[in-house]
N, C-alpha and C positions, 0 to 999 in steps of 0.2 A: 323875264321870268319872275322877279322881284316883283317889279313892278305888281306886275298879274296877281300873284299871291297877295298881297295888298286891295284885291278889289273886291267886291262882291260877285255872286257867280253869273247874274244878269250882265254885269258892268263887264267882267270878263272874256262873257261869249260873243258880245258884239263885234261885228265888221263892217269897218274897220276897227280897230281900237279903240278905246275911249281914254287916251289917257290924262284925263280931266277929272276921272270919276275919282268919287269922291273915298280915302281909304279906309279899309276895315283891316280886323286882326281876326276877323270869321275864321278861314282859310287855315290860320294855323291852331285856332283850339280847337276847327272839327278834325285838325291833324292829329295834335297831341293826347286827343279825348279818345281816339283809335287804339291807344295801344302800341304805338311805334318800337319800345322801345326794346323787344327781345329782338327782331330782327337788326335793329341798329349794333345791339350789343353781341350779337352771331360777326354782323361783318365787321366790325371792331376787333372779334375774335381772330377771324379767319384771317383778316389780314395783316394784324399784328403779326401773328403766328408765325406764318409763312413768310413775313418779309425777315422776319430772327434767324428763321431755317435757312432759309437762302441766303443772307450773307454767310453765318455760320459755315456753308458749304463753298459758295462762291468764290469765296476771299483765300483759304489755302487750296482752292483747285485756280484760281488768277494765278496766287503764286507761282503754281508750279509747272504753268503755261508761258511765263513771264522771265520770273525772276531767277527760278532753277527749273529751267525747262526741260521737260520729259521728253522721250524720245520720240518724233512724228508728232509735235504739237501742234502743227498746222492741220494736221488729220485729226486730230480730236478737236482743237476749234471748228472746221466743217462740221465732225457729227455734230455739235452740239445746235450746232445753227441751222441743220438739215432737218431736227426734229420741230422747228419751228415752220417748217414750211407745209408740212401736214394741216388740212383745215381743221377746223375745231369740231367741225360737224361729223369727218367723217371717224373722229375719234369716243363720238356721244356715245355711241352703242355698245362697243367694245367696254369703254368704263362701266356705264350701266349698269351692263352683264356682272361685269366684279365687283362691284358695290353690292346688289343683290346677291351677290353668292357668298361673300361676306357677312351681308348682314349692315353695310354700312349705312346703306340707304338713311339719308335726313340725319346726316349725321356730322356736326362741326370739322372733327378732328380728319376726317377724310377730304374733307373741303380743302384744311389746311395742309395736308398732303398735295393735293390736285393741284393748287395753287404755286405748292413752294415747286415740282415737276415743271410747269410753265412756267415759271420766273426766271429758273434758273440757269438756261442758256442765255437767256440777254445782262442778266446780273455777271456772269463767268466773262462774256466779251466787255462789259463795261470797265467791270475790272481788273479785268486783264490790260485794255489801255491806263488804267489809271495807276495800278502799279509797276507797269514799265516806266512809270519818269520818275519812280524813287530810285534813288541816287546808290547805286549799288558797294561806294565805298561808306555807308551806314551800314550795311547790313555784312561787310565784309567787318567791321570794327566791332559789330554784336557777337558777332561768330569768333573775335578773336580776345573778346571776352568772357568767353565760354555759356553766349545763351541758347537754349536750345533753340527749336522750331517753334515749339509754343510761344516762350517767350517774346521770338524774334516778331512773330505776327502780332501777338497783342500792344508789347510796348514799343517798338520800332515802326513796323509797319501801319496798325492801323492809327496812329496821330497823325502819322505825314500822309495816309492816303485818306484821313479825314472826310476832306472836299468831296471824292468819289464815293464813299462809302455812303455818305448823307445825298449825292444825286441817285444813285442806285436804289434805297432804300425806300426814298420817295415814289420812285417812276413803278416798281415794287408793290409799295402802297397803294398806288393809284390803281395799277393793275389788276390787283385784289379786290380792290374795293366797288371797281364799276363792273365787273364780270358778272355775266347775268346768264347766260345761255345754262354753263354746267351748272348753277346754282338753281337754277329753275328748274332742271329735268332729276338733280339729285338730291334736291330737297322738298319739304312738306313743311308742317307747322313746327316743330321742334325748331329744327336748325335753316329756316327760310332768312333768306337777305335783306339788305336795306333794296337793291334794286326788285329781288323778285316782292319785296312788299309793294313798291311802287305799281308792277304790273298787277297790284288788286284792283285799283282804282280803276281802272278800265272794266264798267261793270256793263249790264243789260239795258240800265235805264241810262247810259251816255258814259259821258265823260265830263266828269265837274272841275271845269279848267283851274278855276283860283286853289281846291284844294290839291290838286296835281301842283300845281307852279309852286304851293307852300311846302308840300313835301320833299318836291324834288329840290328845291332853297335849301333845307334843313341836312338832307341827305349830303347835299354837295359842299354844306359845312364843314367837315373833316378834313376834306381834301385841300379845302382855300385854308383853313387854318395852318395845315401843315407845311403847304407849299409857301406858303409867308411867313411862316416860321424858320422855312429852310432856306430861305429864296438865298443869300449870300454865297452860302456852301453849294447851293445846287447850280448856281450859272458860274462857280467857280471851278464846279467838281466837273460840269459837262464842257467848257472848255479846255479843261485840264489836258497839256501836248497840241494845241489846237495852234501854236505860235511859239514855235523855238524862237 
């Protein structure tokens, strides 16, 4: 895909490949000359957002799946894992409808609703393994230092479940970030995505490969940033309990 983004859109379409041809930087000024950048900065929005919301929520509902476990917590891990088994499609219509009746339609802040709702059962099971291997005589030694709940989760908890928090938040991230379906049916020009700007490029007179391969390069930058940024804490956070 690099590669391609690097070529002209002659040199591009041939088949097989040509990759001999010669490079251009075409590809990403008729990208950047577009106007990219409210959709980029909509999914910037929506995904930061909702990846805040969902730990925010995840991490004292782990807790208390986990560490001071409620009663039938094996029944509320199923629900939460049961609403992921619903297709996404057959839930388009139903949001739709309530967006429109709202008034939400093309609207960021609803997106980062929809989003932190789908995150948040695989964020709750993730971290719910990952705060089961904290060490439960730290959190008896917090509580015998008179810290509350608040306390015990921000300065106790969330340093040692670190690793998890930083794999969750990524996987999160990603998932917010590449979702295209509900972002395309409940959004327009206001609050449209980096993916649904992608599908403009698919126009009447073709499909102009090198500037598709550039866009989608630029797009899927966020995501390799991040994930290289986190890489340490994420293959240490998603092995986490994986080898007593």
């Amino acid at each position: 895909m690099v590669l391609t983004s690097l070529h002209s859109e002659p040199d591009a379409a041939t088949n097989p490949p040509s990759l001999a041809a010669p490079l251009t930087l075409d590809g990403y000024r008729e990208f950047f000359g577009s106007g990219p950048w409210p959709p980029l900065l909509n999914s910037l929005s929506a995904s930061v957002g909702s990846t805040v919301l969902v730990l925010l929520l995840a991490v004292p509902a782990a807790y208390a799946l986990s560490v001071k476990k409620v009663e039938k917590w094996s029944d509320v891990l199923f629900f939460f894992l049961s609403t992921k088994m619903l297709p996404v499609v057959a839930g388009l219509l139903p949001i739709y409808l309530v967006a429109q009746y709202a008034g939400l339609l093309d609207n960021i802040s609803f997106l980062v609703v929809l989003y932190t709702s789908m995150n948040l059962p695989i964020a709750v099971w993730l971290m719910r393994s990952f705060l089961a291997e904290v060490p439960g005589e730290i959190l008896e030694a917090a509580a015998l230092d008179g810290a509350g709940l608040p306390t015990i989760l921000r300065r106790v908890v969330a340093p040692v479940a670190l690793p998890g928090i930083a794999a969750t938040s990524l996987i999160c991230f990603i998932f917010s970030w590449n979702e295209l379906l509900f972002a395309r049916v409940l959004t327009g020009v206001v609050a449209g995505t980096a993916p649904v700007y992608l599908t403009g490029f698919v126009t009447s007179q073709g499909l102009f490969l090198a500037k598709v391969c550039a866009a989608a390069t630029v797009v899927s930058l966020p995501v390799l940033v991040a994930g290289f940024a986190a890489q340490d804490k994420l293959v240490q956070g998603l092995s986490l309990g994986a080898v007593k």
